[in-house]
C-alpha positions, 0 to 999 in steps of 0.5 A: 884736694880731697879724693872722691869715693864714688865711682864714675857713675854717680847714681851708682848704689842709689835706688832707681825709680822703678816704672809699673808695666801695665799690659795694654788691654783692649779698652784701656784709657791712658794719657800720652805725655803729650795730651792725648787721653784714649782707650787701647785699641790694639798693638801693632809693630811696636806701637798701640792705636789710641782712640780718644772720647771723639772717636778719633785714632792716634799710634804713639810708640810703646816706649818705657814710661811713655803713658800715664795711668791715673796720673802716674808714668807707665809702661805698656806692654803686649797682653799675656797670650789669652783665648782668643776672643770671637770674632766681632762684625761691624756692628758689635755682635759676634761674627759667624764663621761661614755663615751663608744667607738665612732664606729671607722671612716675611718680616722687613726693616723699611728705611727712607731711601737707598743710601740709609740702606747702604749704611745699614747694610755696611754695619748690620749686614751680618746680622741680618744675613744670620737673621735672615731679614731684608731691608727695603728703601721706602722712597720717603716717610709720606707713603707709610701708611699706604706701604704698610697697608698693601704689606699686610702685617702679622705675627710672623710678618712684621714691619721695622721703620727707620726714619729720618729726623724724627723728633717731636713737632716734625712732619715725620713724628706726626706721620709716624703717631698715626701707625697703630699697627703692633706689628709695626714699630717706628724708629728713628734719629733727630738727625736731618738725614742719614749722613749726618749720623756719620761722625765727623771725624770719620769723613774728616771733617771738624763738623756738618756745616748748617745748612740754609732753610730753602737748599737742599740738605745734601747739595748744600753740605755738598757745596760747602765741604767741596765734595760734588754732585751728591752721590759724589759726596755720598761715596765719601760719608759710605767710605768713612764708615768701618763699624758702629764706632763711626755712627752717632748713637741714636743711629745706632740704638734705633737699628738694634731695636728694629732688628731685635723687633723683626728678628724671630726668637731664638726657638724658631 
């Protein structure tokens, strides 16, 4: 029998596949063997948090060659220590450390009803402390013109409108094509109401289901999804909401223009 000259590891003196480190920075897109294609969120305790094009979060493990980069296996490790970035708020901006309540000015951000505040207030809050601005629910789009009338606009008193489903042909794009008020400036989303510009994904759900012509919007989702009375429901669409991540984009967009409209400019 011949003898071998190998020793008793059989790989001994072959080249080992060597495997990148790729710091896992904020923002990041890579692939989890499994499927899952998402952005670094953060680290935490030994795993990074992952969030996919839907919004959704996954928590993998940070183990060798355990993502894919561009198609090829890496490992991810933590970020090299670097100055630490500012604090952001809900909505994305920059969070003023001990900030107190910018007296309220005369300008306004009027939205439809008092949940639409609530959601305004639980992303934009901080802005619009630093700000200085007030929103106000309108009780409805129908009392506009009469609202804005009695408010009496002017170069340091203007009036920003979040409306509800306002798309063209609806009842609340004719109301709205009616103000010619430059003081004044009308925003909105195509969205029936104000939760439906909550993400799905962030109550926990795989869609907002179609409501009937003829039933109320909230009572029929209320119905449908087995959430209850409607304020039973909407504690659970407020709860769903941590930053601007949760929101629908045209919700978004229409409430950074009012607040940039209403805001005064960085002199005053």
């Amino acid at each position: 029998m011949r003898s071998h000259s190998y020793g008793s590891d059989v790989l001994a003196g072959s080249r080992k596949r060597v495997i990148p480190e790729v710091p896992a920075e904020p923002g990041l897109v890579v692939e989890e063997p499994g499927g899952f294609c998402g952005a670094v969120v953060r680290l935490e305790h030994g795993t990074v948090v992952l969030e996919d094009r839907h919004g959704k979060h996954r928590v993998f493990p940070l183990s060798r060659a355990g993502f894919l980069l561009e198609g090829k296996p890496v490992t991810l490790v933590p970020a090299k220590s670097a100055p630490a970035k500012p604090a952001a708020s809900a909505s994305g901006s920059v969070k003023v450390a001990g900030l107190r309540a910018r007296t309220a000015r005369d300008s306004r951000i009027w939205v439809e009803g008092k949940h639409d505040a609530e959601l305004v207030e639980r992303v934009w809050g901080h802005d619009l402390r630093v700000e200085g601005v007030v929103v106000e629910p309108l009780d409805g789009v129908d009392v506009l013109a009469d609202r804005i009338e009695e408010f009496g606009t002017g170069p340091g008193r203007k009036l920003g409108v979040l409306v509800d489903h306002l798309v063209a042909g609806s009842k609340e794009s004719r109301l709205v094509e009616a103000i010619r008020d430059e003081h004044v400036l009308v925003t909105g989303h195509p969205y029936v109401d104000i939760w439906q510009a909550v993400k799905p994904a962030s109550v926990g759900i795989r869609a907002w289901p179609v409501v009937p012509k003829g039933l109320p919007w909230k009572e029929g989702i209320c119905s449908a999804l087995g959430w209850g009375e409607p304020y039973e429901g909407w504690q659970r669409v407020l709860a769903g909401v941590r930053s601007y991540r949760d929101l629908e984009t045209p919700l978004i967009g229409a409430v950074e223009r009012l607040i940039d409209f209403v805001a005064p400019p960085p002199e005053e």
